[in-house]
C-alpha positions as CSV (number, residue, x, y, z in Angstrom):
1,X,-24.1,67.2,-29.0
2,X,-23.5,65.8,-25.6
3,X,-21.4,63.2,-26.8
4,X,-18.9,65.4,-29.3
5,X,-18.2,67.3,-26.2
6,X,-17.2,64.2,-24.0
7,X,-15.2,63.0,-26.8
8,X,-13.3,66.3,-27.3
9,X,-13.0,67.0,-23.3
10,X,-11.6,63.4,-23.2
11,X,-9.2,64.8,-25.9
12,X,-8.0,67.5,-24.0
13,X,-7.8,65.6,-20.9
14,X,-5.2,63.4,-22.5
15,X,-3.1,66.4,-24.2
16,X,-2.7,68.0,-21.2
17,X,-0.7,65.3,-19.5
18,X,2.7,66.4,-19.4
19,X,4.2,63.1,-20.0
20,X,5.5,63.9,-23.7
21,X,9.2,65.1,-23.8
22,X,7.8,68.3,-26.0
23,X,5.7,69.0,-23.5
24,X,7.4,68.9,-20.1
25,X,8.2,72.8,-20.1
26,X,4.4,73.8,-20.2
27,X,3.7,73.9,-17.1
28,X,0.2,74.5,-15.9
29,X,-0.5,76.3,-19.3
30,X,-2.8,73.4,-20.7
31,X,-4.7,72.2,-17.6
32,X,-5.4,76.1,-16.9
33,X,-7.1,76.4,-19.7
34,X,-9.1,73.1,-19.9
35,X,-9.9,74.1,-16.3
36,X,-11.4,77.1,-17.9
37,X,-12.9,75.2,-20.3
38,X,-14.7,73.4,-17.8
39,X,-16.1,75.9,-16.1
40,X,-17.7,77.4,-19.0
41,X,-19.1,74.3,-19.7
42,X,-20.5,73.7,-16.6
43,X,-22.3,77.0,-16.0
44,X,-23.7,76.7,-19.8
45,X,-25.1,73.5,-19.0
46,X,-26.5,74.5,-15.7
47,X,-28.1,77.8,-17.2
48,X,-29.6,75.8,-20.1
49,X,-31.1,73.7,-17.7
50,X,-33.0,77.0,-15.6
């Protein structure tokens, strides 16, 4: 489980690059919401682990 959710936050990682000419107008929506992403998984691996 651990390692379809490095390989799909390593994903994301690379799409939110804005280095793609379709994607220069984004701004910070993608890296917002990985950010978010994060965090959830963070605090769901530290309150599995408690």
């Amino acid at each position: 489980m651990t390692l379809i959710l490095a390989i799909i936050l390593a994903f994301l990682l690379v799409g939110t690059v804005p280095v793609w000419p379709h994607s220069l107008h984004w701004g910070y929506y993608p890296s917002s919401g990985l950010g978010l992403l994060l965090a959830i998984l963070i605090i769901y691996i530290i309150l599995k682990r408690t």
